[in-house]
N, C-alpha and C positions, 0 to 999 in steps of 0.2 A: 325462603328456606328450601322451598324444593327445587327452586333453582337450580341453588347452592349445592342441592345434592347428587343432581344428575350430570353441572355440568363435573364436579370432583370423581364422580365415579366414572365418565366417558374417559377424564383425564389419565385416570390411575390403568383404565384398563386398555389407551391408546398410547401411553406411552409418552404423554406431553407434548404430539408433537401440535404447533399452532395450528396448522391446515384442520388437523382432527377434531380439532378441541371447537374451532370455530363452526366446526362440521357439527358437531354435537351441540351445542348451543343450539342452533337452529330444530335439530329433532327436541331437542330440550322443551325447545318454544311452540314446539308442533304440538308437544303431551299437552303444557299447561294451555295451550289453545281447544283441543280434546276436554278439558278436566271441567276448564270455565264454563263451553257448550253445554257440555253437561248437565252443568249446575244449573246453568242459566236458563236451558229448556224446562229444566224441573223445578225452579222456580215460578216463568214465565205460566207452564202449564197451572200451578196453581192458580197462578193470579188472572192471568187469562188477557193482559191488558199486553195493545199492541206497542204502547207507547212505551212500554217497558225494555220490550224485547227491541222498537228503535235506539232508544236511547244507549241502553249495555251493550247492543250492535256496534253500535258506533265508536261507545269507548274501547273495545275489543279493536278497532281496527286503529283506531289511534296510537292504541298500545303495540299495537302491532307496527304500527309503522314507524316506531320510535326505535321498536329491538330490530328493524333491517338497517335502520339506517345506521345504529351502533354496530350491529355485525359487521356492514359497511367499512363502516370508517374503522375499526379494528382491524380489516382484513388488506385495507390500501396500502402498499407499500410506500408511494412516493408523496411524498411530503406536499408538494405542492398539488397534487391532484386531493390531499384529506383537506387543504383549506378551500381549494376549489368546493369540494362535496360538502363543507359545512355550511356555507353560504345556499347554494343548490338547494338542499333539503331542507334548509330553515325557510327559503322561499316557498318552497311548493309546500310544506305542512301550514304556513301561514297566508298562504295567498298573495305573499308579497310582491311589488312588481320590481323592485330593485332590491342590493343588501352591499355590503360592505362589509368585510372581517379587518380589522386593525393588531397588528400583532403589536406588544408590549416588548420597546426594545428601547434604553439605554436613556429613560425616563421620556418617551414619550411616544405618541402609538404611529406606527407606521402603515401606511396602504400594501396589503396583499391581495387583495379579491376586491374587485368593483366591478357589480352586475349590475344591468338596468335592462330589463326586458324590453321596453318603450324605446329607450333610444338605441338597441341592437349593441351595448356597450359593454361589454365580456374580455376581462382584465385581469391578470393575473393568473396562475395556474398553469393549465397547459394550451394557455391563450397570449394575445399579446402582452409582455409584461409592463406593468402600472408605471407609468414614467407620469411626469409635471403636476407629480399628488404632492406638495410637501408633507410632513410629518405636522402631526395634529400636536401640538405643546400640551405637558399636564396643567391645564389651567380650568378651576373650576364650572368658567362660564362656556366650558365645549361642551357638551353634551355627553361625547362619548366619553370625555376623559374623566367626565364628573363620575360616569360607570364605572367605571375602573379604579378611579380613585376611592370610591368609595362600596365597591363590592355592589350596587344594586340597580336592578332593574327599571329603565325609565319609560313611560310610555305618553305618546305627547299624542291628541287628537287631531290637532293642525300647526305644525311649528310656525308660519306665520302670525296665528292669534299667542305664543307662546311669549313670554313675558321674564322667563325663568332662563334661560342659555342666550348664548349669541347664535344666531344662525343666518350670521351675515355671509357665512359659505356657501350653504345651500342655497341662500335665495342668490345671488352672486355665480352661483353655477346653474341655476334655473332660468338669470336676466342673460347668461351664453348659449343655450341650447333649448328654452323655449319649454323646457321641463315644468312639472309644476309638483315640489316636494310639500308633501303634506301631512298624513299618519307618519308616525316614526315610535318604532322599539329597539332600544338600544340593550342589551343585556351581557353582560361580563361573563366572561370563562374562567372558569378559577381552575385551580391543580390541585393535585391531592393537599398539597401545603396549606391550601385556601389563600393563594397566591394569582393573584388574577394576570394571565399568559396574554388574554387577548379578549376582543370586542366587538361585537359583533350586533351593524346596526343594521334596521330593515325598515326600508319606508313604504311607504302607498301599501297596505292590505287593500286587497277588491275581493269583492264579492262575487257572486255566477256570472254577472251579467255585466263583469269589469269594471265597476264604479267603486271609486276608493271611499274606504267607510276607515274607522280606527280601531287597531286592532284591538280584539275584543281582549277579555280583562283574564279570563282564562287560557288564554292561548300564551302567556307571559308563563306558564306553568311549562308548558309544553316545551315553549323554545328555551326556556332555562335547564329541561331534561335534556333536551338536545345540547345544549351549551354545554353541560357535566359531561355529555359522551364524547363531544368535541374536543373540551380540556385534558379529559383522559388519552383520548389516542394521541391528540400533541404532544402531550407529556411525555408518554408511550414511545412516541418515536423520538421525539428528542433524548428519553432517554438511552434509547437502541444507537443513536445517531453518536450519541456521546460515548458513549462504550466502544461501538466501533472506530472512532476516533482514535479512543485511548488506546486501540489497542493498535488499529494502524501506528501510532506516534512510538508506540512501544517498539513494536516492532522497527521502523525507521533510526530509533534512537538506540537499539542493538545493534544493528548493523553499520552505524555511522561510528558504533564505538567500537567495534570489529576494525574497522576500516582505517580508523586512527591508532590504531597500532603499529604498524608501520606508514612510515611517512612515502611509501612506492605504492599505497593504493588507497592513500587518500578518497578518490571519488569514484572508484572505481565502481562499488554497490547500485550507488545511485544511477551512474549512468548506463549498469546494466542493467537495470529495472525501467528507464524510460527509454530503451533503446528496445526492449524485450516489449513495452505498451504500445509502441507504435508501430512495431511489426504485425502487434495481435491486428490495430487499427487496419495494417496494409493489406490483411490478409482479406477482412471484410470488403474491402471495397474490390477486390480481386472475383475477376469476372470467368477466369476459363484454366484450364489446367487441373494440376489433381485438388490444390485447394481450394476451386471453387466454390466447392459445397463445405468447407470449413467455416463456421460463423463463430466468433468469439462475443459472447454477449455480454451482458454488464458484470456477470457473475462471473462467469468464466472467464473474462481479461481483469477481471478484480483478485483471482487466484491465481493469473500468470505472474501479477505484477508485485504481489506478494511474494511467488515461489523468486525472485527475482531481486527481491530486496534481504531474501534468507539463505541466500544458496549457499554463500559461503558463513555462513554462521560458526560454524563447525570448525574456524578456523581460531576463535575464544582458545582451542588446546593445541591447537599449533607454535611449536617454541618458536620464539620470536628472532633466535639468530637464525631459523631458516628461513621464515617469512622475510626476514630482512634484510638476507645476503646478500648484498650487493658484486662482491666478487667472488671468485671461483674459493681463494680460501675462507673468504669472509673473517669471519672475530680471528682465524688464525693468522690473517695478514702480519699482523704487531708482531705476535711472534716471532715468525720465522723471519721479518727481517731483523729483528733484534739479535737474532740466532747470528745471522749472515755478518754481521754487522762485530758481534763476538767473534764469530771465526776471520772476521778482517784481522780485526786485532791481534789476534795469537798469531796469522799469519804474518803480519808484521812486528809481531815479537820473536816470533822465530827465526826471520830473517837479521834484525840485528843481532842478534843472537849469537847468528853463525858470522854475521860482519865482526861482532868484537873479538870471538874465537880465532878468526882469520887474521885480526891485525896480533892479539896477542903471539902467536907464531911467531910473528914477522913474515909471512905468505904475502907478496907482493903481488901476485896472480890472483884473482878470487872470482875469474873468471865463471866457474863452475856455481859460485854461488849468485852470482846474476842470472846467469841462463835457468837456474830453478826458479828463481825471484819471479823470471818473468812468464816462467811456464807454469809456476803456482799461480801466481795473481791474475795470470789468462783467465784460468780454469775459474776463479771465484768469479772475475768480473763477468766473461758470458752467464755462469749460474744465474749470477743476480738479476741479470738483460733478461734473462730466460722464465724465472721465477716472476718478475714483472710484467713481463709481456703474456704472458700465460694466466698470470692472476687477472688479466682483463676478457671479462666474458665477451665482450664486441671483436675480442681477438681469435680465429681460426684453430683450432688445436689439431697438428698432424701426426704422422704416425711418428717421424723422425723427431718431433716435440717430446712426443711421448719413452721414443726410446733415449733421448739425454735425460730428461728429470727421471726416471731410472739407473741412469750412470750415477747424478747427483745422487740419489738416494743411498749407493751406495759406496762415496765418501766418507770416513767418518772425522773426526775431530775430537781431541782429550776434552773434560770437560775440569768443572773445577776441582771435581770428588777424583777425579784421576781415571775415569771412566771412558769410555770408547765410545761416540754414539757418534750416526747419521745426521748427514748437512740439512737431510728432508725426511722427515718419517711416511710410513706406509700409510696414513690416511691425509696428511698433507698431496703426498703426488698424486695420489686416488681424487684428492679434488682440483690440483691441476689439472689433470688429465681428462674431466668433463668435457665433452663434446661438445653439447649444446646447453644454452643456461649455466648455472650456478653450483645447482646441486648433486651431488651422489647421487649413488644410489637408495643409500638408505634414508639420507635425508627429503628425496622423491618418495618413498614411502612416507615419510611421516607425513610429508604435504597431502599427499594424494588420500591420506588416512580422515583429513576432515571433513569428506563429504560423507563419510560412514557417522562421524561423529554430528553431523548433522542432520543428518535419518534420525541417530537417536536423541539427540536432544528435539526434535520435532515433534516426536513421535508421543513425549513426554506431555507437550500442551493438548487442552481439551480443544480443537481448534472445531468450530461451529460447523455445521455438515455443509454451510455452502464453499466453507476453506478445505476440507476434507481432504482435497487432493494434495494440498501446498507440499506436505514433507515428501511425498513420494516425488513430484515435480523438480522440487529443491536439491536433490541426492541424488539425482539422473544427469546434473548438467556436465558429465564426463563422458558420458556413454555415446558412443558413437555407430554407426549405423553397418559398422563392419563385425560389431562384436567383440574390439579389441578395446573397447576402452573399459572404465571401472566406473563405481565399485563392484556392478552387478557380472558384465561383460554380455550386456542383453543388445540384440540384432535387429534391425528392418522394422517395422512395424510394431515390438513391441517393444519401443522407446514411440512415447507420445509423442504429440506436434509439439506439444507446450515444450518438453524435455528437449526437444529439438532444435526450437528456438531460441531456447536458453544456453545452449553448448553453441550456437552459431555469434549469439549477442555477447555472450562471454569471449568468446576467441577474438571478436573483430574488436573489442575495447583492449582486448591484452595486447593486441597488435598496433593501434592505433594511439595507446596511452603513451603519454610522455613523462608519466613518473614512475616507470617502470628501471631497477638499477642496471640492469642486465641490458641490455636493449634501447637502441633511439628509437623515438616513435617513428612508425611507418606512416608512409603517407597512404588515403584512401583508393587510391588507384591502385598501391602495392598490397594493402590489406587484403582487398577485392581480390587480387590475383593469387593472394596463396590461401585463399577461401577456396575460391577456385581449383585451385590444386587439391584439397581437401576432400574437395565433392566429388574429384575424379578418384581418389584415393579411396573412397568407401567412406570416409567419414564422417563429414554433414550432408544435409538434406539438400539436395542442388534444387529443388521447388522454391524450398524456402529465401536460398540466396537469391535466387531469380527475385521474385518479389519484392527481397531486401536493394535488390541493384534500381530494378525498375523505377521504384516507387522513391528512393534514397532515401530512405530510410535514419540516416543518421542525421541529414540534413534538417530533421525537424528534432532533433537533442541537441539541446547547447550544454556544454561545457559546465 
């Protein structure tokens, strides 16, 4: 209980965070090491006996070394250094000269950790990894799996005199290397479920002066405390392991469903996020220049690679006829040639028209009405060459383009109400008349409008302090180093590297992609070169493309 009460009160008044709380734990265990002394002095004083004060000595230090090695393993991040350390510290609390962890996977236990002090044999972890171990079968006459199967602790004083399991392995691995297996404690890790995770066996205990004895009957206490600290921080991390999974996967399956929206950027997300990881990678190994001293560590290329998988999020509110306008008029195409297609008609109703007027006469000449025939139908046929050729965004738009689809527009034609209207209305030529790309102008606004809307839906998730930076990274990747781009319009130095990277991996995949409607894909020589031009422009970071060129970057992203 007092514990319980110091470590909740460190908590409440640090704020929850792990570091603190583990921090606290330890002064925790410093009071109740103070409080025992204490007692124990003024017990001991009474009684006056030394053997007293050895004995409570001792269990004081055992108790103690059970709560480092739990802080320990609560405080390891990497998964394979916690089963490294439970094997480790099960040794040295027990004397053991070898141990073995077997983790419980997919009914039957597998090798992660094989120590053997004696034969220098250290496996698993962040050591060489356990290869030509088959998996142990749950079958009752294995020893370990009998643990496991059955939740409890085994303790055998010589497995050769053992009559009770097969230990046809051990001696089998003792007649290859000359070993001689003998004491053996096998004890089960269970989970809060009382779900047994893993197993954990220990052979040959020795004593001071190295001579293996069996281990003693109270020490199965001890390494089963240790087992429950073991089971807890597996669990612990598996379950952080799983969380972060689910949430990586969340994320990946937002943006893949983003991406499937339009069928022009299918994979686009993805291969700006492994184009955006292996730059972080290029930069590390990068030896001189201003990014030298750039280091992206695991943390920091895990929040690149994320800002990178979310950038364009933001695009969920982007209407989908602009995201997926393939040509300059887009949905308006149908239209206006249906329009055109109408006004063929009435021109060719008008023209017989005047032919049947002309024969009723008796007008033998109708000369004047051919020569309009063909000066009218000039006029539609160029329109229509013109409207078509224009509607194609790989096609140039000049000025004299732009001064006919202005003549066009101000054609008009009866409709069926009897009404007077334009061959091309004033937002039709406004999107012929596009320069570059597809879109308006106002339609570039809304595009450009989803990195904002991306800030705020980011801004929205409680994202964990080591993601912290993701939505400010994610909302940058427009900004450019001149100050002219959005949504911020921030200059030099105060757009990050990361934000920097991500407006370089972003352009060379826009450039490069082939399911783009507007645009053939560019070849990487050509992309390069108007990257190129970009960094002479003010735009991207000419470090960064250097890098991206040296190292090629792209070459290690497939498709």
């Amino acid at each position: 209980m007092v514990t319980v009460r110091i470590v909740e009160s460190e908590r409440l008044s640090s704020g929850g965070d792990a570091g603190t709380i583990f921090c606290s734990v330890k002064q925790g265990i410093a009071r109740i090491y103070k409080i025992l002394a204490t007692h124990i002095n003024m017990f001991i004083g009474m009684d006056g006996e030394h053997t007293v004060r050895k004995e409570i000595s001792g269990s004081l230090a055992e108790i103690g070394t059970l709560l480092d090695i739990g802080i320990a393993l609560s405080a390891e991040k990497e998964h394979d250094r916690v089963l490294e350390m439970i094997v480790t510290e099960a040794r040295r609390v027990t004397g053991a000269d070898a141990g073995t962890l077997y983790l419980c996977e997919e009914s039957q236990l597998t090798f992660k950790i094989v120590q053997n002090e004696t034969l220098k044999v250290f496996l698993g972890g962040q050591g060489e990894p356990v290869v030509n171990f088959p998996p142990v079968p749950m079958r009752l006459e294995n020893v370990s799996a009998y643990a496991a199967m059955n939740a409890e602790c085994v303790n055998i004083s010589d497995v050769y005199e053992a009559k009770e399991f097969d230990f046809s392995g051990p001696k089998r691995y003792d007649n290859m290397t000359g070993y001689r297996t003998k004491s053996m404690l096998v004890v089960p890790l269970k989970n809060h479920e009382s779900e047994v995770i893993a197993v954990l066996q220990l052979i040959n205990a020795t004593d001071e002066k190295g001579e293996i004895i069996p281990f003693a009957p109270e020490l199965e206490k001890v390494v089963s405390c240790l087992a429950s600290q073991a089971a807890i921080s597996l669990t612990n991390r598996g379950l952080l392991d799983s969380i972060r999974q689910l949430f990586h996967s969340f994320v990946e399956v937002m943006a893949t469903a983003i991406d499937a929206q339009t069928p022009y950027n299918a994979h686009h997300t993805r291969r700006v996020a492994l184009l955006a990881e292996e730059l972080g990678n290029a930069i590390n190994k990068t030896d001189r220049g201003i990014l030298a001293e750039v280091s992206f560590n695991e943390e920091r290329l895990e929040q690149l690679v994320m800002s990178a998988w979310l950038h364009d999020i933001g695009k969920i509110a982007t209407p989908l006829s602009v995201m997926n306008k393939a040509t300059r008029l887009g949905d308006l195409r149908e239209l206006v040639l249906l329009r055109m297609d109408y006004i063929a008609a009435l021109l060719k109703q008008e023209y017989l028209e005047k032919k049947m007027v002309s024969i009723d006469r008796g007008d033998a000449n109708d000369d004047d009405i051919e020569a309009w025939w063909r000066e009218t139908w000039g006029v539609w046929e160029s329109s229509q060459q013109l409207i078509l050729y224009a509607d194609n965004p790989s096609n140039r738009i000049t000025d004299e383009m732009i001064a006919e689809l202005r003549k066009i527009q101000r054609i008009e034609y009866i409709d069926r109400e009897g009404k007077r209207q334009p061959w091309l209305t004033a937002a039709e030529v406004e999107a012929l008349c596009v320069i570059k790309g597809t879109l308006t102008n106002s339609e570039r606004i809304q595009m450009e409008e989803h990195v904002q809307v991306t800030k705020r839906m980011l801004e929205k998730l409680p994202f964990p302090r080591k993601l912290e930076d993701v939505p400010i990274w994610a909302s940058m990747h427009h900004e450019h180093l001149d100050g002219k781009g959005y949504p911020l319009g921030l200059a030099g130095n105060s757009i990050p590297v990361e934000a920097r990277i991500l407006a370089l991996v972003d352009v060379f995949d826009a450039l490069t992609a082939s399911d783009r409607p507007y645009k053939k894909a560019m070849s990487v020589d050509e992309a390069l070169r108007i990257l190129g031009f970009m960094v002479k422009d003010g735009k991207l970071d000419g470090a960064l493309l250097q890098i991206f060129q040296e190292q090629k970057v792209w070459e290690k992203v497939h498709p």
